[in-house]
N, CA and C atoms as an extended XYZ file, in Angstrom:
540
Properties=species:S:1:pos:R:3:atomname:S:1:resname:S:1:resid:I:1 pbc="F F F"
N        29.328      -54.193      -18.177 N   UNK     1
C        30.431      -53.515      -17.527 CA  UNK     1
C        30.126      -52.049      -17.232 C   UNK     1
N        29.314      -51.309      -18.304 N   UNK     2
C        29.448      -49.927      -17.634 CA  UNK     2
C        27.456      -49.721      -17.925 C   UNK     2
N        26.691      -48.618      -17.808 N   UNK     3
C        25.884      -48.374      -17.356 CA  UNK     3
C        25.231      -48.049      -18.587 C   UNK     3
N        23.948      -48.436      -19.340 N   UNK     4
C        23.013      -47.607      -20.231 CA  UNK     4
C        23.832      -46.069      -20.756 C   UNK     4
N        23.818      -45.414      -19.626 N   UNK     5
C        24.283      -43.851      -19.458 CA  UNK     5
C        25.574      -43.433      -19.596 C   UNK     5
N        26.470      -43.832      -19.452 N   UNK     6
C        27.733      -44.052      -19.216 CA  UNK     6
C        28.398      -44.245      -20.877 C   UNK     6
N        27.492      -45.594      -21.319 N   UNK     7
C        27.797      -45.735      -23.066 CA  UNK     7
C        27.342      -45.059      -24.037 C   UNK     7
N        25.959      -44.189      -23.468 N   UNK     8
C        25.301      -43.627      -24.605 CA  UNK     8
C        25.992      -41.651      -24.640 C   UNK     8
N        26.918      -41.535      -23.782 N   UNK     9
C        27.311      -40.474      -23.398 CA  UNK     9
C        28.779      -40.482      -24.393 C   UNK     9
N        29.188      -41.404      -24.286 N   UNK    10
C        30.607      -41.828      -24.957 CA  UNK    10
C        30.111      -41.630      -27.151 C   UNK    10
N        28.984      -43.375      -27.200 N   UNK    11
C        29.051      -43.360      -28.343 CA  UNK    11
C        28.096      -42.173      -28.929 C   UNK    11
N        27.419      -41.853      -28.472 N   UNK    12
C        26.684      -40.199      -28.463 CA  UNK    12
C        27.930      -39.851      -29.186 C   UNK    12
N        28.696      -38.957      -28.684 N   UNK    13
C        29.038      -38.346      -29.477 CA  UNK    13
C        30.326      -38.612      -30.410 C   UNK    13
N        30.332      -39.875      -30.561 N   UNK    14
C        31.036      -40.728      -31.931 CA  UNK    14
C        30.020      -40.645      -32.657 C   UNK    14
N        28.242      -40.485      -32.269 N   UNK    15
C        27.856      -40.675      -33.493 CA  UNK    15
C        27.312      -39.446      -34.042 C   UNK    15
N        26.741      -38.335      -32.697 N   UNK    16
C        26.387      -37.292      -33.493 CA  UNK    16
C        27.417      -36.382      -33.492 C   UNK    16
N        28.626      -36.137      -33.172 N   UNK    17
C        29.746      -35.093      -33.065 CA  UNK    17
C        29.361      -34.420      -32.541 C   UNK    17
N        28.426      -34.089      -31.078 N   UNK    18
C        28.363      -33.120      -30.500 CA  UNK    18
C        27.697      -33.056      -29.170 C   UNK    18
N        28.419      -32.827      -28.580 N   UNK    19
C        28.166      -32.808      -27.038 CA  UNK    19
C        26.706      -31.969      -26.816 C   UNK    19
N        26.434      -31.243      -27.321 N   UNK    20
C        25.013      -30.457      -27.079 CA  UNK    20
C        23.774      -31.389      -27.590 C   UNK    20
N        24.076      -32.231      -28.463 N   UNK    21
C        23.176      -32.473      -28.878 CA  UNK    21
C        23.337      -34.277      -28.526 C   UNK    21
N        24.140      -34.216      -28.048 N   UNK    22
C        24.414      -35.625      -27.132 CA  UNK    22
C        23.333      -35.326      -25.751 C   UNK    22
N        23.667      -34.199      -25.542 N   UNK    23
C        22.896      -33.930      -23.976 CA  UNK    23
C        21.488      -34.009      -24.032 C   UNK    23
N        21.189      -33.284      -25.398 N   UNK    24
C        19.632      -32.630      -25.905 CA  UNK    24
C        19.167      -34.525      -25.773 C   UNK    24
N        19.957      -35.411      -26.586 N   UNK    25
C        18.738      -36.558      -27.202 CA  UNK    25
C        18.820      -37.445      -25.728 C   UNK    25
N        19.768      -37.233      -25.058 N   UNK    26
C        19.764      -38.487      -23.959 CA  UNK    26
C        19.336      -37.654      -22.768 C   UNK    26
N        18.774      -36.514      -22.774 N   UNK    27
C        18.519      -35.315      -21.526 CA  UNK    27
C        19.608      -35.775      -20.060 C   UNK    27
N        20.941      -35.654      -20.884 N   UNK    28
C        21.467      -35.262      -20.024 CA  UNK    28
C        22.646      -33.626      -20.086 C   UNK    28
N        23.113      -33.514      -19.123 N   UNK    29
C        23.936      -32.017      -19.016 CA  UNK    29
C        24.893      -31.811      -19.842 C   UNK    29
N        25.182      -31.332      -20.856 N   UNK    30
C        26.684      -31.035      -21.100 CA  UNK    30
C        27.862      -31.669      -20.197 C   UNK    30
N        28.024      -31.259      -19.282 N   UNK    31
C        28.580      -31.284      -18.463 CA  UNK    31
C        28.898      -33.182      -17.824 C   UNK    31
N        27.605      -33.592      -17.467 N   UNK    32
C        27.258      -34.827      -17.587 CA  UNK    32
C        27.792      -35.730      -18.648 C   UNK    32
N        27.687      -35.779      -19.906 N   UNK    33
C        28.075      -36.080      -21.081 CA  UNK    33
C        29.361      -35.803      -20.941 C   UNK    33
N        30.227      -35.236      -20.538 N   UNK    34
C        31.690      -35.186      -20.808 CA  UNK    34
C        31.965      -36.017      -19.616 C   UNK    34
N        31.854      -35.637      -18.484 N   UNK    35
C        32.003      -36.700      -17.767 CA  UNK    35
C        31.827      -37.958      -17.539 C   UNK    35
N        30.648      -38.524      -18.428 N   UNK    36
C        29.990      -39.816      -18.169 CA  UNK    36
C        30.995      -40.538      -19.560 C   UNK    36
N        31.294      -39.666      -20.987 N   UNK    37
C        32.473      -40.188      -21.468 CA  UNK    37
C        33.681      -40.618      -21.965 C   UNK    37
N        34.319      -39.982      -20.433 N   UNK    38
C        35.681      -39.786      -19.739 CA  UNK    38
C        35.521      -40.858      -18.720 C   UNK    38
N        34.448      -41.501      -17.780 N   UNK    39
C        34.548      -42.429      -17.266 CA  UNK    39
C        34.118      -43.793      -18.193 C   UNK    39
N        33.825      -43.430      -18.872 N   UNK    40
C        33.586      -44.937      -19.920 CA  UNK    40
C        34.495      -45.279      -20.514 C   UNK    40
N        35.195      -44.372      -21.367 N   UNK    41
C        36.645      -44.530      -22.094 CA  UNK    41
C        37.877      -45.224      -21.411 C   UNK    41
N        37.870      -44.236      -19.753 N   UNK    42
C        38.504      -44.653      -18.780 CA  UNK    42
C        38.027      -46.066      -18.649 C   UNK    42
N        37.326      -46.854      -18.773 N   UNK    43
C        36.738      -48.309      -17.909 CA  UNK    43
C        37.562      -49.326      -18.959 C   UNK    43
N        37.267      -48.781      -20.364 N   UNK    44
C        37.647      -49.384      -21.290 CA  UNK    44
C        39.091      -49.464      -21.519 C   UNK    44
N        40.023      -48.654      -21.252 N   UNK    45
C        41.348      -48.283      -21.347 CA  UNK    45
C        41.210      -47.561      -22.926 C   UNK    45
N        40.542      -47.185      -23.013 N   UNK    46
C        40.566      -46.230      -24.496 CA  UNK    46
C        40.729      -44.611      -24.465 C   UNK    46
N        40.876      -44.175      -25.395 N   UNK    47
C        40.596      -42.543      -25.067 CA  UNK    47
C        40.019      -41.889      -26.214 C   UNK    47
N        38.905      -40.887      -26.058 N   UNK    48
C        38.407      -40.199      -27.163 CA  UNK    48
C        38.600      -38.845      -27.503 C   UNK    48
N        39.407      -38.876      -28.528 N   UNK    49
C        39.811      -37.136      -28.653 CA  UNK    49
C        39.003      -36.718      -29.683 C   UNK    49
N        38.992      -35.222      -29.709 N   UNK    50
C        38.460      -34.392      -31.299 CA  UNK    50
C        39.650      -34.099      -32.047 C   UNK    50
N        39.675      -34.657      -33.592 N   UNK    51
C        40.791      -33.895      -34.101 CA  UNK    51
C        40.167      -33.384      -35.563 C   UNK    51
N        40.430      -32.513      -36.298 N   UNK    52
C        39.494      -31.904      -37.369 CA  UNK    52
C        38.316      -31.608      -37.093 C   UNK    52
N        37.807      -31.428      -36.197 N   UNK    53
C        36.172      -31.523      -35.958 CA  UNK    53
C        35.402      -32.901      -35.914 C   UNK    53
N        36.361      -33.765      -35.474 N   UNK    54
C        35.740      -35.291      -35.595 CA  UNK    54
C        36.088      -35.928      -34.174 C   UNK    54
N        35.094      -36.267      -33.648 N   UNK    55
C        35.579      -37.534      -31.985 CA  UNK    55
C        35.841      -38.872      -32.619 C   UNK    55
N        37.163      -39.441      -31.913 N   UNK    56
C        37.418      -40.654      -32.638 CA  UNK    56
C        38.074      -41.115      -31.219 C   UNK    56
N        38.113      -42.322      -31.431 N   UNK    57
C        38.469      -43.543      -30.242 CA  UNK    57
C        39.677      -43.583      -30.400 C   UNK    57
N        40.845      -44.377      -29.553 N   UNK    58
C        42.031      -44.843      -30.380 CA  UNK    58
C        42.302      -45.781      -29.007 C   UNK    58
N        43.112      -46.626      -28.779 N   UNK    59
C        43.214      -48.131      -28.431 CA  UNK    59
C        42.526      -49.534      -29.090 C   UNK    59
N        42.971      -50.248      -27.701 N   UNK    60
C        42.256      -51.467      -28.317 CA  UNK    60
C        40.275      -51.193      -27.490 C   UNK    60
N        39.457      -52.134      -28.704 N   UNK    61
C        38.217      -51.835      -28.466 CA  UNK    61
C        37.646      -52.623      -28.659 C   UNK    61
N        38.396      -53.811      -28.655 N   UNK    62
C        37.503      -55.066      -28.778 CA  UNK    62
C        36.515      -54.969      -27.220 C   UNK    62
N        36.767      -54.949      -25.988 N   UNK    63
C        36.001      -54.701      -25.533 CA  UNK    63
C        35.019      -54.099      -24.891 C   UNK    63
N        35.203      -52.735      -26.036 N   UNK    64
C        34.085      -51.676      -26.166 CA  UNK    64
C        33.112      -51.983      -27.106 C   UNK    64
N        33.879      -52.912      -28.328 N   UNK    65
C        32.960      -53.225      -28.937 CA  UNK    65
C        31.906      -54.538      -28.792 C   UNK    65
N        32.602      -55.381      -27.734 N   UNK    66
C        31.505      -56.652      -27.158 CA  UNK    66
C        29.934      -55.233      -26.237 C   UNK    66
N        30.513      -54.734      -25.290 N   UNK    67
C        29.867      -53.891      -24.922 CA  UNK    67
C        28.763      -53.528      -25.351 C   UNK    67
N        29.148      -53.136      -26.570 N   UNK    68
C        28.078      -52.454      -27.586 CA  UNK    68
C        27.733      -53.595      -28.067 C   UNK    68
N        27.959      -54.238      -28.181 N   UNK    69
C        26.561      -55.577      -28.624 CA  UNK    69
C        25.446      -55.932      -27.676 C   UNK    69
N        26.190      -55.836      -26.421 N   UNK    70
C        25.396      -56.282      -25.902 CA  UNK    70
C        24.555      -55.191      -24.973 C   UNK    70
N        24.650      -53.918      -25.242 N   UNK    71
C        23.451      -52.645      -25.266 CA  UNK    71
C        23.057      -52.624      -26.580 C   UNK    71
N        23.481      -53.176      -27.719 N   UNK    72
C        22.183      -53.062      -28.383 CA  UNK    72
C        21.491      -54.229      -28.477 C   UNK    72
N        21.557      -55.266      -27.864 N   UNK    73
C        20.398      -56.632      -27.425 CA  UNK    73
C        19.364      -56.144      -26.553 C   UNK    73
N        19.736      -55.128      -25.588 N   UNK    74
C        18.871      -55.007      -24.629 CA  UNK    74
C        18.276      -53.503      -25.332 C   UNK    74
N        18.726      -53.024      -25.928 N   UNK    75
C        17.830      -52.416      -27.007 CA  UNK    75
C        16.526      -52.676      -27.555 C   UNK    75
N        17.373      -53.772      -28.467 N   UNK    76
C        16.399      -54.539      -28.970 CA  UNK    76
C        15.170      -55.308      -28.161 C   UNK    76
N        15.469      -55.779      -26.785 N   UNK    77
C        14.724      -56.010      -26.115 CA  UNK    77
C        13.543      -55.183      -25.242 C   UNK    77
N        13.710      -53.811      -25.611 N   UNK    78
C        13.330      -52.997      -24.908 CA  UNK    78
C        13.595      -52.501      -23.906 C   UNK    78
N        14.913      -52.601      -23.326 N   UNK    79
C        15.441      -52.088      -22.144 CA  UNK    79
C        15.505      -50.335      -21.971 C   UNK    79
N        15.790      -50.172      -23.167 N   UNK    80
C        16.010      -48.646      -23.428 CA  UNK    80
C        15.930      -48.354      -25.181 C   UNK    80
N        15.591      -46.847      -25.377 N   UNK    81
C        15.360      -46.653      -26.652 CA  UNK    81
C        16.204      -47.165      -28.095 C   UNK    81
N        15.670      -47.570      -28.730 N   UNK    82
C        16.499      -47.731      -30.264 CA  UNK    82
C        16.545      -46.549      -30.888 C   UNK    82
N        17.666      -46.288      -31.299 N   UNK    83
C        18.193      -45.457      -32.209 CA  UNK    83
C        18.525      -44.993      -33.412 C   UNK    83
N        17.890      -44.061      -34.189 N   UNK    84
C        17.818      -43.856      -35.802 CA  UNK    84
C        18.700      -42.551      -36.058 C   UNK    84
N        19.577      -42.692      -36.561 N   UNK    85
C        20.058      -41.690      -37.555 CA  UNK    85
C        19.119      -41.346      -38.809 C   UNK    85
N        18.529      -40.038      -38.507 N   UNK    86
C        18.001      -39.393      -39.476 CA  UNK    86
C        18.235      -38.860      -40.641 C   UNK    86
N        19.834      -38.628      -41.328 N   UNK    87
C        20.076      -37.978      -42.008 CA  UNK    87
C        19.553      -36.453      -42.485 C   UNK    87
N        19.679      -35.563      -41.221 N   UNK    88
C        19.097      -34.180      -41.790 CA  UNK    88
C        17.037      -34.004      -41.817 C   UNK    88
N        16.618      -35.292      -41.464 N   UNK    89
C        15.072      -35.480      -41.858 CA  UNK    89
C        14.789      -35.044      -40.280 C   UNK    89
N        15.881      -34.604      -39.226 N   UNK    90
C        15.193      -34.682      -37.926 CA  UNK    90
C        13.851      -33.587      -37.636 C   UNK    90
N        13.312      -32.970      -38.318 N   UNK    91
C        12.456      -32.220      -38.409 CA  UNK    91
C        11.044      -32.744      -39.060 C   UNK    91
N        11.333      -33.630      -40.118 N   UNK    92
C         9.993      -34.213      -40.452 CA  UNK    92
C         8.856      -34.978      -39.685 C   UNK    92
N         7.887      -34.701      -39.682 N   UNK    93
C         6.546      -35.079      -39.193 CA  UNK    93
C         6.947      -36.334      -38.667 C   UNK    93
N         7.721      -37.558      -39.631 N   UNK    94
C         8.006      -38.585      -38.857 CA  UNK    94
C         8.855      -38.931      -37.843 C   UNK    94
N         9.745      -38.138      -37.751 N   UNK    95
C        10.570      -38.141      -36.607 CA  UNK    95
C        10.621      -37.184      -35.688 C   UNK    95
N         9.481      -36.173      -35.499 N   UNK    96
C         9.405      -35.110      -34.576 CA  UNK    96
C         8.266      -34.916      -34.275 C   UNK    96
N         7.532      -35.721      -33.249 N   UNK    97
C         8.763      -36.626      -32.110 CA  UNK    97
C         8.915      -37.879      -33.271 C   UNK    97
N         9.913      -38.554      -32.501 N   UNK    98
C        10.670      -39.814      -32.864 CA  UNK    98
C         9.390      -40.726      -32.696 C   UNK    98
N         9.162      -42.103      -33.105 N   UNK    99
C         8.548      -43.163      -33.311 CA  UNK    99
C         8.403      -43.829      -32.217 C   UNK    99
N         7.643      -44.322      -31.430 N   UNK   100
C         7.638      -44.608      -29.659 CA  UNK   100
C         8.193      -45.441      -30.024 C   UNK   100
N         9.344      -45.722      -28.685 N   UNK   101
C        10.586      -46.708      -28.520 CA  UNK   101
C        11.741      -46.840      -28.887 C   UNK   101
N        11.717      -44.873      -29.965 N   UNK   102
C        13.053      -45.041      -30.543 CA  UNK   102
C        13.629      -43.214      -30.005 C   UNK   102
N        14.953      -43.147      -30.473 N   UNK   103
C        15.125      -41.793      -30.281 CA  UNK   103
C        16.116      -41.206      -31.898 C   UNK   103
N        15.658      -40.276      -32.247 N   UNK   104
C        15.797      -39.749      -33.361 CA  UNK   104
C        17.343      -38.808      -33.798 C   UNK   104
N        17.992      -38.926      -34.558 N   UNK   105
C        19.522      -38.319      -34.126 CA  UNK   105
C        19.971      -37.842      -35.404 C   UNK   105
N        20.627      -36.744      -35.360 N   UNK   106
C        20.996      -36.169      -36.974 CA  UNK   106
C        22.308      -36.010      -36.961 C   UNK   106
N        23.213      -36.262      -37.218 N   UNK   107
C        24.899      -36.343      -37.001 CA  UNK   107
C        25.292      -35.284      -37.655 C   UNK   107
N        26.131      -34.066      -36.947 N   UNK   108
C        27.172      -33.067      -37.659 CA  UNK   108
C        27.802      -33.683      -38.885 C   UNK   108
N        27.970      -35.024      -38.876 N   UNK   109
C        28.964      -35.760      -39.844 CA  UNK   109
C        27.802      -36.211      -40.446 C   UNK   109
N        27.525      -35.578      -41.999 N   UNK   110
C        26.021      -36.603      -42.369 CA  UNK   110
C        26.765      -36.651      -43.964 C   UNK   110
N        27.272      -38.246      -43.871 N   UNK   111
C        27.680      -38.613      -45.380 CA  UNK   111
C        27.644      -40.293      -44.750 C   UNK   111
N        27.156      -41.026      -45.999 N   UNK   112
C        27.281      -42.751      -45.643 CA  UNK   112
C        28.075      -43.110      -45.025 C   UNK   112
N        29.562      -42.964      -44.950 N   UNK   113
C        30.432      -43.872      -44.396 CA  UNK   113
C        30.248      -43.483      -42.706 C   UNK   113
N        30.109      -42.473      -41.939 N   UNK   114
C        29.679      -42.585      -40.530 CA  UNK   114
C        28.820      -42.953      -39.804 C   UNK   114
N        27.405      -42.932      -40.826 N   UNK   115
C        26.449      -43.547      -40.471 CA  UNK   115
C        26.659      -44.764      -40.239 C   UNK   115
N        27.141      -45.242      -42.097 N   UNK   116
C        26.903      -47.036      -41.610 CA  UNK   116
C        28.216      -47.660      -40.895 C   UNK   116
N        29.659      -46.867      -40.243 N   UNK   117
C        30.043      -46.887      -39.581 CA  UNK   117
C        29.941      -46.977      -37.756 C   UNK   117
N        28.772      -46.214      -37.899 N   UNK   118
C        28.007      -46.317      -36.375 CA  UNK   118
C        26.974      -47.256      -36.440 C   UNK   118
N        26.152      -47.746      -37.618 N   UNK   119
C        25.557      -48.688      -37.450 CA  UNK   119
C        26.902      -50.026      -37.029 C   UNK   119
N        27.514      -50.483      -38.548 N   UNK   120
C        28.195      -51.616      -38.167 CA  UNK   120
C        29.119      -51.439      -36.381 C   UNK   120
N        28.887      -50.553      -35.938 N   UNK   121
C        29.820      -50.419      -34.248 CA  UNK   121
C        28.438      -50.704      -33.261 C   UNK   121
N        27.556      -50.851      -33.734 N   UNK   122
C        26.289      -51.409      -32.759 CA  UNK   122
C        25.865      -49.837      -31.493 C   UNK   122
N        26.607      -48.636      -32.603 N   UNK   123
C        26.315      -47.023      -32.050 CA  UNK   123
C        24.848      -47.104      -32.523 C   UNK   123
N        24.279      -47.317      -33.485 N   UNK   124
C        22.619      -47.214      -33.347 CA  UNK   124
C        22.254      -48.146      -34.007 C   UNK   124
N        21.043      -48.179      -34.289 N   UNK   125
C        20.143      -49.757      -34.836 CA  UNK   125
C        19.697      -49.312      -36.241 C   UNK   125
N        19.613      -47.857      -36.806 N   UNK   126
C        19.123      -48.063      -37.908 CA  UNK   126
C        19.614      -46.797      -38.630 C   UNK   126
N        19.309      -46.772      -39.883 N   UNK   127
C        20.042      -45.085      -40.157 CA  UNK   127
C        18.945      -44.939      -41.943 C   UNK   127
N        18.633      -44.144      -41.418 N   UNK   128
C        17.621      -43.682      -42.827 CA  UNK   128
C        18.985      -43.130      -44.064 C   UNK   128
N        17.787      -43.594      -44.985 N   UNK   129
C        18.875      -43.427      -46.355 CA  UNK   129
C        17.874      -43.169      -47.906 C   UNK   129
N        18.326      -41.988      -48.218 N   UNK   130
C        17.277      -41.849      -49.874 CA  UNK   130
C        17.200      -42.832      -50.609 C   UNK   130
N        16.249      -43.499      -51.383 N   UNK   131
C        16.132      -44.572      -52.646 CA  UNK   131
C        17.367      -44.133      -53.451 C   UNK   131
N        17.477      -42.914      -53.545 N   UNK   132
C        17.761      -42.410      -54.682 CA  UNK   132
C        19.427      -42.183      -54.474 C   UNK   132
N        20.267      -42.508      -53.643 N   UNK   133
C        21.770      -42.261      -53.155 CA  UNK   133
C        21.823      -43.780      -52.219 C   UNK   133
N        21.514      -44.617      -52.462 N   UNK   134
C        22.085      -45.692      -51.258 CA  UNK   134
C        23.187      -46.326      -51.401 C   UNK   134
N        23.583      -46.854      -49.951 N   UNK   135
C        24.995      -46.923      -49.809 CA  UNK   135
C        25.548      -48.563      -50.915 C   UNK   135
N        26.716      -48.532      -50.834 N   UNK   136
C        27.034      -49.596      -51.328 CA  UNK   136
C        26.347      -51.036      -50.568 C   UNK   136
N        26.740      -52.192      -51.373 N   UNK   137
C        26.065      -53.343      -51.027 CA  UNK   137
C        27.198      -53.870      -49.748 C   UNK   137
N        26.744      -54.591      -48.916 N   UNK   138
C        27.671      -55.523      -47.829 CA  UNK   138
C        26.986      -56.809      -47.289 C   UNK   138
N        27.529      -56.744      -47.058 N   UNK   139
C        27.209      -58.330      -45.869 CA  UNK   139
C        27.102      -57.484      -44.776 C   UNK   139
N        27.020      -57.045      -44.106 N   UNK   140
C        26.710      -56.461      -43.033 CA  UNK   140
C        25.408      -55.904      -42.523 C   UNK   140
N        25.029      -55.007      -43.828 N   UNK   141
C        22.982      -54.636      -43.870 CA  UNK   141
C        22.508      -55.318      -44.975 C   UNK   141
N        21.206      -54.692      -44.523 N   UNK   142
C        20.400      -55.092      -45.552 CA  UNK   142
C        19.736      -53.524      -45.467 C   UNK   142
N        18.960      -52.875      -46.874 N   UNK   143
C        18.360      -51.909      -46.929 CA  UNK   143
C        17.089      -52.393      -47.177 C   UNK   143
N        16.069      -51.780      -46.279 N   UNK   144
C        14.810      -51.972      -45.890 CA  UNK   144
C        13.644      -50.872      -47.028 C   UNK   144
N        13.431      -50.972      -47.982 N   UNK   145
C        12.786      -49.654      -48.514 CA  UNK   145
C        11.210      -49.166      -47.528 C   UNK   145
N        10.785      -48.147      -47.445 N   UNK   146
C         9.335      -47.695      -46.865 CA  UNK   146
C         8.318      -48.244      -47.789 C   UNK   146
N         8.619      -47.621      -48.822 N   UNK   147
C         7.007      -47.906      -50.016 CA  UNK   147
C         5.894      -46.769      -49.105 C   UNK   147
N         6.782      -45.720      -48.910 N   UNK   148
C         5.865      -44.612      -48.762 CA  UNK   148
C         6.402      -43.375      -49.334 C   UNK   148
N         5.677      -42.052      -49.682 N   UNK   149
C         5.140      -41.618      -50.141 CA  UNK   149
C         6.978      -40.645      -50.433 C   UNK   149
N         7.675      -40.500      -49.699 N   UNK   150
C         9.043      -40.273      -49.852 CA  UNK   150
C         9.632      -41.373      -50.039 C   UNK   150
N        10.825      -41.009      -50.666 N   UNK   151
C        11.412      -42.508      -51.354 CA  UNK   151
C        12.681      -42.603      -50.306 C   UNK   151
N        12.630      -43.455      -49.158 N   UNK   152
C        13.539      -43.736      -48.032 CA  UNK   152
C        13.411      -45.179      -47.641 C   UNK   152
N        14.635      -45.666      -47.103 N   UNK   153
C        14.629      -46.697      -46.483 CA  UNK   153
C        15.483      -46.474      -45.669 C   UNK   153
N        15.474      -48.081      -44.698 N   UNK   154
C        16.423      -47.959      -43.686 CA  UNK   154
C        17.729      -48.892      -43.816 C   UNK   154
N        18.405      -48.716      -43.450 N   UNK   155
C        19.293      -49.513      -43.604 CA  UNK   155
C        19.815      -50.371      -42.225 C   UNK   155
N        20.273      -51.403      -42.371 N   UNK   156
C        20.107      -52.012      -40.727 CA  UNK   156
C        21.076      -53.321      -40.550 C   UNK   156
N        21.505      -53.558      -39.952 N   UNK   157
C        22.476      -54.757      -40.095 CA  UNK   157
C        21.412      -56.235      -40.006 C   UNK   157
N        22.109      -57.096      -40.812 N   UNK   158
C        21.434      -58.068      -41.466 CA  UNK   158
C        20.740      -59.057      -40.431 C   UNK   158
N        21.759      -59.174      -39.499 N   UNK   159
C        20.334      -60.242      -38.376 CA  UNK   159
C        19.659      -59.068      -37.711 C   UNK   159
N        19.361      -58.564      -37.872 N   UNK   160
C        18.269      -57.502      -37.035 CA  UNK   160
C        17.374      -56.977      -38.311 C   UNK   160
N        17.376      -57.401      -39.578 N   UNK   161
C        16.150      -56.797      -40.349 CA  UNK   161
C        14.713      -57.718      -40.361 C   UNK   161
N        15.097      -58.871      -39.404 N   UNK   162
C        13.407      -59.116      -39.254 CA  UNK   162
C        13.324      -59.027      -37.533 C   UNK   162
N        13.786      -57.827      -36.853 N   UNK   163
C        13.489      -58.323      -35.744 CA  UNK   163
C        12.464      -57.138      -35.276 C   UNK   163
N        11.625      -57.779      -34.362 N   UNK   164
C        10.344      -57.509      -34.246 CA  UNK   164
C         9.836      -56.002      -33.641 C   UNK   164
N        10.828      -55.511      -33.161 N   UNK   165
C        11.205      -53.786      -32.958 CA  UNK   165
C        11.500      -53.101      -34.117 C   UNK   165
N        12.247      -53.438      -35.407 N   UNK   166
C        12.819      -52.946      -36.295 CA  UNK   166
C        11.504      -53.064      -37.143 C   UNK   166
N        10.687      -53.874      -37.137 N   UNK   167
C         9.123      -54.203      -38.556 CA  UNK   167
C         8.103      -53.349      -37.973 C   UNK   167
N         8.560      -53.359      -36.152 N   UNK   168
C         7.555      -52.260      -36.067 CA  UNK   168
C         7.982      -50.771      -36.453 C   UNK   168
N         8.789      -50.640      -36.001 N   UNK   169
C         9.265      -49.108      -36.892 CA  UNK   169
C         8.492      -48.971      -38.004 C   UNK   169
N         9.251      -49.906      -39.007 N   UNK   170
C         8.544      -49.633      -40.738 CA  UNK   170
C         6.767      -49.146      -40.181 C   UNK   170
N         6.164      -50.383      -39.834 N   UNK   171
C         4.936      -50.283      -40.038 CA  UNK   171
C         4.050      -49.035      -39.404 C   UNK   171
N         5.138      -48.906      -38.349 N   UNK   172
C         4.392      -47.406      -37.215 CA  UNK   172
C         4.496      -46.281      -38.557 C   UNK   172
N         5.976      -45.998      -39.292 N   UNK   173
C         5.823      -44.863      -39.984 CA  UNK   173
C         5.236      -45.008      -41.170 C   UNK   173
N         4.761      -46.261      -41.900 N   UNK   174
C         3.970      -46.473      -42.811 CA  UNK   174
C         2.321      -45.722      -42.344 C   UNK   174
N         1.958      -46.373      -41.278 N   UNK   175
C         0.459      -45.634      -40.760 CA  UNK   175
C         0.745      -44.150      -41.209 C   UNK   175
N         2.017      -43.959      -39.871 N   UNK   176
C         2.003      -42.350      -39.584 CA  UNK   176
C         1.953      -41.728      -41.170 C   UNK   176
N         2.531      -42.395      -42.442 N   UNK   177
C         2.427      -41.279      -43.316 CA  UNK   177
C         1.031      -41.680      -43.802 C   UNK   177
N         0.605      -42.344      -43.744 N   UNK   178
C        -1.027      -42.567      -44.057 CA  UNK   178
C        -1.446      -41.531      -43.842 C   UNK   178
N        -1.664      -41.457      -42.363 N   UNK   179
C        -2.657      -40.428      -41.807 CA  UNK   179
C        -1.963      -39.064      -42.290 C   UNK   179
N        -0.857      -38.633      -42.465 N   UNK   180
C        -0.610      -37.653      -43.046 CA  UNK   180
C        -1.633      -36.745      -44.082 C   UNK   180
């Protein structure tokens, strides 16, 4: 129903809270980004306001949320980049640059429940998480550990932890900290 650009402009900034840095990861304009989701919201009959310093949706979204399933299939397929919430790591060697095929994202809002909130909304595919603080258990993910040299894993919703974009991740940043 609506365009690659159009959705990633909208859930952009449901997931990182911020229009600048909505613009920075998807290189598009400020300007662009508000517009692109004001016409998405509009398509959907939804609307997204800021209230406390937080963007939040409000209508019905069931079919914003089919939507988003089905941009993140073609994700997964390689249509366009997969997406990691970094938790604050967006600076480390492994994610700067990001992992080819993915794009790297650090959320104003950085505590578990938004992350794995934007994971379970099919807003990104994976969201890094310390050994040492992980989130509660669900039916929904599964947590992926590294077995590298920082103690991180990913966390990821449960039919997508053997899928063949997501093992390459692990294994690309397993090398990358090798060669480190």
């Amino acid at each position: 129903m609506v365009s690659l650009d159009l959705l990633s402009s909208l859930d952009g900034l449901l997931w990182l809270q911020s229009g600048a840095k909505v613009g920075a990861l998807f290189k598009q304009h400020q300007t662009t980004v508000s517009r692109n989701q004001k016409k998405c919201a509009q398509v959907f009959g939804i609307t997204l306001s800021k209230s406390k310093s937080q963007w939040k949706t409000q209508g019905d979204l069931t079919l914003l949320e089919l939507e988003r399933e089905v941009h993140q299939v073609a994700r997964l397929q390689g249509k366009s980049c997969l997406r990691i919430e970094v938790n604050g790591w967006i600076d480390h060697p492994l994610f700067n640059p990001p992992p080819t095929g993915w794009i790297a994202g650090s959320a104003n809002n950085l505590n578990d429940p938004h992350s794995l909130q934007c994971l379970k909304q099919h807003i990104i595919d994976a969201c890094l998480c310390p050994l040492t603080d992980l989130p509660a258990e669900s039916d929904d993910y599964v947590i992926i550990p590294l077995n590298i040299t920082i103690e991180v894993g990913f966390t990821v919703l449960k039919q997508h932890a053997n899928h063949e974009r997501i093992l390459d991740l692990i294994n690309s940043l397993k090398q990358a900290q090798k060669r480190a």
